[in-house]
LOFIRO-979899 format. One line per field, with one value per residue (C-alpha): y, z, x; residue in three letters; residue number from 1. Coordinates in Angstrom, 2 decimals. Example, Ala and Ser with C-alpha at 12.3 -4.5 7.8 and 13.67 -1.06 7.14 Angstrom:
2
yy <- [-4.50,-1.06]
zz <- [7.80,7.14]
xx <- [12.30,13.67]
residu <- [ALA,SER]
num <- [1,2]
//
This chain:
336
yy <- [63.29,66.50,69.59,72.20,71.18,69.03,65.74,62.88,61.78,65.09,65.98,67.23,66.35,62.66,60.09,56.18,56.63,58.40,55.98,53.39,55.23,56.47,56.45,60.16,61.29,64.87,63.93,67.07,65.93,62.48,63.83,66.14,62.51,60.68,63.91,63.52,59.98,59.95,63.10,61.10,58.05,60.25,62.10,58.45,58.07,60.92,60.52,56.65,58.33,61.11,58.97,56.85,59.95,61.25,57.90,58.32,61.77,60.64,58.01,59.89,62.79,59.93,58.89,62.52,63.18,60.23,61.50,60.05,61.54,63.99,61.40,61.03,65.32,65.22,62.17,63.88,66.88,65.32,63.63,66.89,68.67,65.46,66.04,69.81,69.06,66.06,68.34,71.38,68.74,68.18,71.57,72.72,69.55,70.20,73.88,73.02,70.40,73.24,75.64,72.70,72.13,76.10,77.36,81.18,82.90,85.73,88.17,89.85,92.14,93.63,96.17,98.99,102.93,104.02,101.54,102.15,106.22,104.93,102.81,106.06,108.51,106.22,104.89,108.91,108.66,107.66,110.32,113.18,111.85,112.37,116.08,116.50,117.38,114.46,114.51,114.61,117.00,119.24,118.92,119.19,122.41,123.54,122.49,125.10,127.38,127.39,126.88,130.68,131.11,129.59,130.71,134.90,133.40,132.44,135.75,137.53,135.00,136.42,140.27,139.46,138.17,140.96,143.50,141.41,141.52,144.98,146.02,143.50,145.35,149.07,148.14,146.41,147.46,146.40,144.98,142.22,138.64,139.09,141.92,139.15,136.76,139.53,140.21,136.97,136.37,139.41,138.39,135.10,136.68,139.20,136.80,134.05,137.33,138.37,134.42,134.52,138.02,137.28,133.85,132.01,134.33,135.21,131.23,130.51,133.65,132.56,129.07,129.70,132.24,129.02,127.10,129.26,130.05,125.59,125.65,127.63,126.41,122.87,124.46,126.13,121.72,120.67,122.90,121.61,117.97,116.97,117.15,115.38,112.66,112.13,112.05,109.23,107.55,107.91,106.00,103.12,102.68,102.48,100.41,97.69,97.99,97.66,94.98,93.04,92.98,91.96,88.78,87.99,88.16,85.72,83.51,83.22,83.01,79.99,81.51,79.82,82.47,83.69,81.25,83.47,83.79,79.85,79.85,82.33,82.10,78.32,78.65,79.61,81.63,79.14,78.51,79.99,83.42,83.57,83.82,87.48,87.53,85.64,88.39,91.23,89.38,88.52,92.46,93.65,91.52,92.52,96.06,95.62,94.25,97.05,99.77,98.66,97.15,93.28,91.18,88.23,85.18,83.00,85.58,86.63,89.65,89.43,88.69,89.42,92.20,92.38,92.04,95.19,94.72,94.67,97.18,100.48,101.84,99.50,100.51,97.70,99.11,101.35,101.68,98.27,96.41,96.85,96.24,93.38,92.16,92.54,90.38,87.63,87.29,87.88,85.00,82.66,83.66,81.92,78.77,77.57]
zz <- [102.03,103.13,103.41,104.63,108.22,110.55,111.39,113.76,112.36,111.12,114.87,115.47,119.03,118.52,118.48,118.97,122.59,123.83,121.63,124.39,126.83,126.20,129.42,129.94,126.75,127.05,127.27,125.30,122.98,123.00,122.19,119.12,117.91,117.73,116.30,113.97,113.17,112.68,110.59,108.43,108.53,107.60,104.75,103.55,103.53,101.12,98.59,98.18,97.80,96.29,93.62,92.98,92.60,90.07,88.02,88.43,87.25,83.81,83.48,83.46,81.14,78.40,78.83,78.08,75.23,74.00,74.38,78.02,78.88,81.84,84.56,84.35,84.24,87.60,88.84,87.37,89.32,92.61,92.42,91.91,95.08,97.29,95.85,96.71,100.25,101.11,99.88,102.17,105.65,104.36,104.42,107.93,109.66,108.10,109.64,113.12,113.33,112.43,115.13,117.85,116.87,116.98,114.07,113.87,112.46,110.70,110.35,106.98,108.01,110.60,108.30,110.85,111.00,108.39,105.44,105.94,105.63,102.38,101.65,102.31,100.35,97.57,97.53,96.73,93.21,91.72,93.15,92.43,88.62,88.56,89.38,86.15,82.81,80.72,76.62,75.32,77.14,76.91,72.37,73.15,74.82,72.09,69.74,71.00,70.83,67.19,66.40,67.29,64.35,61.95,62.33,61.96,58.99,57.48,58.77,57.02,53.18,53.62,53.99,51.35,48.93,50.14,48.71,45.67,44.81,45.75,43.39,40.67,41.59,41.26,37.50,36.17,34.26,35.83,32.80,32.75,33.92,36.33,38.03,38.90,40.18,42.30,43.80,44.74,46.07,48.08,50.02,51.20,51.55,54.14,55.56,56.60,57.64,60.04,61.44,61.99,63.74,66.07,66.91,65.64,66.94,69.87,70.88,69.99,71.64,74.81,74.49,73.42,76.41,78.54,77.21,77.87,81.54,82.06,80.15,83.10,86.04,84.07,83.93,88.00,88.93,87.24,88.60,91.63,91.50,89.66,92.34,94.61,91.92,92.17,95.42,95.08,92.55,94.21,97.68,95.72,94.24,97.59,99.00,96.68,97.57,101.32,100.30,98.14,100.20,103.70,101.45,100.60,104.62,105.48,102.88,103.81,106.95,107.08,109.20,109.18,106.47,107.60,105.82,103.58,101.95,101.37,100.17,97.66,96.60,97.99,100.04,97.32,94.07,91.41,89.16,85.87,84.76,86.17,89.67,88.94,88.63,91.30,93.62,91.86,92.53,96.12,96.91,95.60,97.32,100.47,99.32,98.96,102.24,103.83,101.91,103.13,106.19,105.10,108.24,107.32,108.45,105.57,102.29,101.24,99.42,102.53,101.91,98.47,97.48,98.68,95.90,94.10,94.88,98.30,99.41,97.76,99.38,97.45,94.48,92.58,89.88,92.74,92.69,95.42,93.53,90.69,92.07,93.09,90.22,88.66,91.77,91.73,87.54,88.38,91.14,88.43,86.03,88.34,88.16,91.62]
xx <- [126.75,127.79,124.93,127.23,127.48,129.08,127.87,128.90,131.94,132.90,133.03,136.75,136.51,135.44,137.84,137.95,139.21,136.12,133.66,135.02,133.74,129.97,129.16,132.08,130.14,128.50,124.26,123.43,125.94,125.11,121.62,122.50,123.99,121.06,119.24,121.77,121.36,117.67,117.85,120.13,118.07,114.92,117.51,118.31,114.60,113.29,116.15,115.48,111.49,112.76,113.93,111.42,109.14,111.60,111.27,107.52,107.67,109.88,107.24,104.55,105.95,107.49,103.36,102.33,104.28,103.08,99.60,98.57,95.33,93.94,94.03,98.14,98.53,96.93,98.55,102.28,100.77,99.88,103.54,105.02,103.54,104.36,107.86,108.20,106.94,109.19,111.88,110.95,110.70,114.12,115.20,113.10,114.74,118.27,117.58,116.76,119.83,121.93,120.53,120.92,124.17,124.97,125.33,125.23,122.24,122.24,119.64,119.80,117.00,118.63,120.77,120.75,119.78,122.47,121.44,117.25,118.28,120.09,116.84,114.22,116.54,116.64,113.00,112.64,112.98,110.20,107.89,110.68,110.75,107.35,107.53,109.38,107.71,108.17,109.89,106.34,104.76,107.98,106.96,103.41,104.06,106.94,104.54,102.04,104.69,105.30,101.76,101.34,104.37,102.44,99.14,101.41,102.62,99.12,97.89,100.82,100.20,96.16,97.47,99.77,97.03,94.40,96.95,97.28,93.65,93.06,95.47,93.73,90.54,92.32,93.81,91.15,88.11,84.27,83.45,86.43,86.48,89.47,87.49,84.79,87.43,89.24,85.70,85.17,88.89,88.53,85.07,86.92,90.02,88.40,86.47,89.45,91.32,88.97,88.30,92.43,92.37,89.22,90.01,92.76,95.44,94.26,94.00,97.06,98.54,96.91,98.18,101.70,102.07,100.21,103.05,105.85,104.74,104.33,107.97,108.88,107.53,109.10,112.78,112.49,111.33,114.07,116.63,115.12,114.52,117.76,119.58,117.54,117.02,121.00,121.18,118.57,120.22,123.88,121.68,120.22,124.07,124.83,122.11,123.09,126.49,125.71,123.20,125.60,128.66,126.15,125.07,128.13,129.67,126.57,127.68,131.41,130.55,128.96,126.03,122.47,120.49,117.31,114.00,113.15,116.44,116.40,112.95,113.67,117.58,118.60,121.91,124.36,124.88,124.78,128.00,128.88,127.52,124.33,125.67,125.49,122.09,121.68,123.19,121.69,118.08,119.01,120.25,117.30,115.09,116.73,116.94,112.47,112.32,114.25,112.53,109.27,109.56,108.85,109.92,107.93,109.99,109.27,107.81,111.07,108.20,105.57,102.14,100.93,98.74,95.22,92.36,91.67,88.23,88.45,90.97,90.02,93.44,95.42,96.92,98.36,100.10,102.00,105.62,105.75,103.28,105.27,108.76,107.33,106.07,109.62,111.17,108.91,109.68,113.54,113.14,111.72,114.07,116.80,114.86,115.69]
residu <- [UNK,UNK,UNK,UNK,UNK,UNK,UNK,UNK,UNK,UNK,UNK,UNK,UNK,UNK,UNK,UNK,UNK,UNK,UNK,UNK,UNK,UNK,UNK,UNK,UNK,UNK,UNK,UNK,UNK,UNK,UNK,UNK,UNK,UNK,UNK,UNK,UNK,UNK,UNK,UNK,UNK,UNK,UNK,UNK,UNK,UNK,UNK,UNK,UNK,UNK,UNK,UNK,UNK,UNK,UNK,UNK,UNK,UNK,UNK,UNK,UNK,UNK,UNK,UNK,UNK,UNK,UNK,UNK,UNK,UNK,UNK,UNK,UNK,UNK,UNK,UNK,UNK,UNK,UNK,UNK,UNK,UNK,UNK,UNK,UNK,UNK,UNK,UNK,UNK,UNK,UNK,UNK,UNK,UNK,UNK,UNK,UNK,UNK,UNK,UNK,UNK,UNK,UNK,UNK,UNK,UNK,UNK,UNK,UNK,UNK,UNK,UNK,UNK,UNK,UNK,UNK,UNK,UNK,UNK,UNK,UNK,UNK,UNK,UNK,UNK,UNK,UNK,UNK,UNK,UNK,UNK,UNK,UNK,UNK,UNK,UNK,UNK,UNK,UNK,UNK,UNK,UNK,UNK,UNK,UNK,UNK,UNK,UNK,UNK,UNK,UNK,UNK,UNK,UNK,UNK,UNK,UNK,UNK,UNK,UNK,UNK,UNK,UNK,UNK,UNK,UNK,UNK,UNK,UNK,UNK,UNK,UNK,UNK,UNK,UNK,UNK,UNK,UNK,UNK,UNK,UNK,UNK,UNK,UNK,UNK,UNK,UNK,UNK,UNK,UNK,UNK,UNK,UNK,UNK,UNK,UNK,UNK,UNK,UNK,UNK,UNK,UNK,UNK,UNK,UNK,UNK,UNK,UNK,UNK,UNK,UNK,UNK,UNK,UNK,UNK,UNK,UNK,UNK,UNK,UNK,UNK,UNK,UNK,UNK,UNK,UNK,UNK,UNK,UNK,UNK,UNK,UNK,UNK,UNK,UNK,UNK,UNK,UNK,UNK,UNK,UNK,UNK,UNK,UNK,UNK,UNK,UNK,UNK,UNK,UNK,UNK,UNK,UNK,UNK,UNK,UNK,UNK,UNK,UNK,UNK,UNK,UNK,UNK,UNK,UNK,UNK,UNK,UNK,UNK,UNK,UNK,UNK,UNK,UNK,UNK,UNK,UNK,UNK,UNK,UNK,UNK,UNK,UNK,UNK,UNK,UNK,UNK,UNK,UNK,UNK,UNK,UNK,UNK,UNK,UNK,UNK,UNK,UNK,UNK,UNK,UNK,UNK,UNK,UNK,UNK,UNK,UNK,UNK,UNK,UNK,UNK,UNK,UNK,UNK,UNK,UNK,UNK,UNK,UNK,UNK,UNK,UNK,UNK,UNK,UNK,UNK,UNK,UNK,UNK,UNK,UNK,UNK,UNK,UNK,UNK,UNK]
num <- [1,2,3,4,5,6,7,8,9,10,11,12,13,14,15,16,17,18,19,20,21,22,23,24,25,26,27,28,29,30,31,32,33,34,35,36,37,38,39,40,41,42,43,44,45,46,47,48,49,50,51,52,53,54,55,56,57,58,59,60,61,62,63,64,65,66,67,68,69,70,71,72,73,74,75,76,77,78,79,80,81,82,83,84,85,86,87,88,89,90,91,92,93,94,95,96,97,98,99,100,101,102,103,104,105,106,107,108,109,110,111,112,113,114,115,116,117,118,119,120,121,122,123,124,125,126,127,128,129,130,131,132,133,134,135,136,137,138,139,140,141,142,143,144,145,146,147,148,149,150,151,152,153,154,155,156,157,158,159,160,161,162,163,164,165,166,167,168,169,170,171,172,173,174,175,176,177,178,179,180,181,182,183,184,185,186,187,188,189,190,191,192,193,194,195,196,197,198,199,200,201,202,203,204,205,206,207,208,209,210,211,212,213,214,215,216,217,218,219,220,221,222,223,224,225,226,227,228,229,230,231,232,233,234,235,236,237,238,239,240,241,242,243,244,245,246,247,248,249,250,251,252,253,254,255,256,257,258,259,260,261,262,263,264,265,266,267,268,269,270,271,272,273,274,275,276,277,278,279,280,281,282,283,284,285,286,287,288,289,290,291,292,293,294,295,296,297,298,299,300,301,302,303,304,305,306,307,308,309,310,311,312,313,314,315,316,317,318,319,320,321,322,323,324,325,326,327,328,329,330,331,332,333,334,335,336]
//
């Protein structure tokens, strides 16, 4: 069974003339042999449990479905986690063979002054899209705007009606019906046009002039920021670029990829389409680790965010926390 590295009788150099003669053989060679062997014994091993843990596993779920109770859910569990664990030894004693034996390592980290600049100007984006006035804001303040149009207008249908009932009072007689109505009209009429001329305008003067001064100050940010938000945005193209194409070196390379990596993305893009999510994912995981200075060897996202309760500092729904949160669903997503 091959796991992407040589072993004993893939050894170019080996041959049946110097198996005659052990005794010429190289000892630290001799010894990476029986490493070797007894991490292929071991291998040999965990599949043969490996697979009886699988058929325990099947067992177990045919027995659940067919309405097993709690006892064989934490049995399937248990079985599970003794799975998972066998299957990391695996991986940490496939690793070390492969640095004995030589195999290049490759430290994805390790991305240099040029690509962290890249990382810093880009990570800029999310506080200069904050400085800008946001769609709704940008109505409610438009909004106040034309509020000051409309309250003119109802100022200018009251003068319009005051006139009309003046000149009801001026042609008819005291006496008359319409007289009384007019009188009436005219004490509410003067009344709502003295509310609108003492208070209604005024406010909204004062808050459509608030409006277009915020309106502004909104337009003079914008003229500023946009640039800086392309800049950004032209860096994080970039970043994933640089990101992207440094995976994809370490992967035709052969090179040993750092823990993390494996923990998170196994040791290949998987076949078909959704090796393209696979990359994206892996890039920006990289990309988050650069960004914030994660060097954990094994967290491909470092330690996870402190309780709320006790770190005040922390804010969890902050641009990392969230970022994160988005990885760590992405990383499932793959189902590796």
């Amino acid at each position: 069974m091959s796991h992407g590295y040589a072993t004993y009788g893939d050894d170019p150099e080996f041959s049946p003339e110097y198996a005659d003669y052990p005794e010429a053989a190289d000892p630290t060679r001799r010894d990476l042999d029986e490493l070797f062997a007894a991490v292929d014994g071991l291998r040999a091993a965990v599949e043969e449990t490996d697979g009886r843990l699988r058929q325990d596993v099947a067992e177990l779920t045919e027995r659940l479905e067919a309405g097993g109770a709690h006892r064989q859910e934490d049995r399937l569990d248990l079985l599970g986690r003794r799975l998972d664990r066998l299957q990391q030894q695996v991986k940490a004693l496939e690793r070390a063979v492969r640095v004995s034996d030589g195999v290049p390592q490759v430290n994805l980290d390790d991305v240099g002054p040029e690509t962290r600049a890249l990382a810093a100007e880009a990570a800029r984006w999310d506080d200069l899209h904050k400085e800008l006035v946001t769609k709704e804001q940008r109505a409610r303040y438009e909004e106040e705007i034309s509020r000051l149009d409309s309250v003119r207008e109802a100022q200018s249908r009251c003068d319009a009606d005051l006139l009309d009932v003046i000149g009801v009072l001026v042609s008819t007689d005291r006496s008359s019906r319409a007289r009384g109505d007019a009188e009436s009209s005219l004490r509410a009429l003067s009344t709502r046009r003295r509310t609108l001329l003492d208070e209604e305008v005024p406010a909204a003067s004062a808050a459509a002039e608030k409006a277009r001064l915020a309106l502004r100050e909104a337009d003079a940010v914008e003229a500023r920021v946009v640039p800086q938000l392309e800049r950004a945005e032209r860096a994080w193209h970039d970043l994933q670029v640089r990101l992207r194409t440094r995976i994809t070196d370490a992967l035709g390379s052969n090179a040993l990829l750092p823990a993390w990596f494996g923990h998170a993305l196994g040791v290949a893009p998987p076949s078909g389409t959704s090796g393209d999510a696979w990359i994206r994912t892996a890039a920006s995981v990289l990309a988050y680790r650069v960004t914030f200075g994660v060097t954990d060897p094994a967290l491909p996202l470092g330690p996870p965010a402190p309780e709320a309760d006790t770190v005040d500092t922390v804010d969890i729904t902050g641009r990392r926390w969230t970022w994160r949160a988005r990885l760590e669903s992405d990383l499932d997503d793959l189902s590796l």
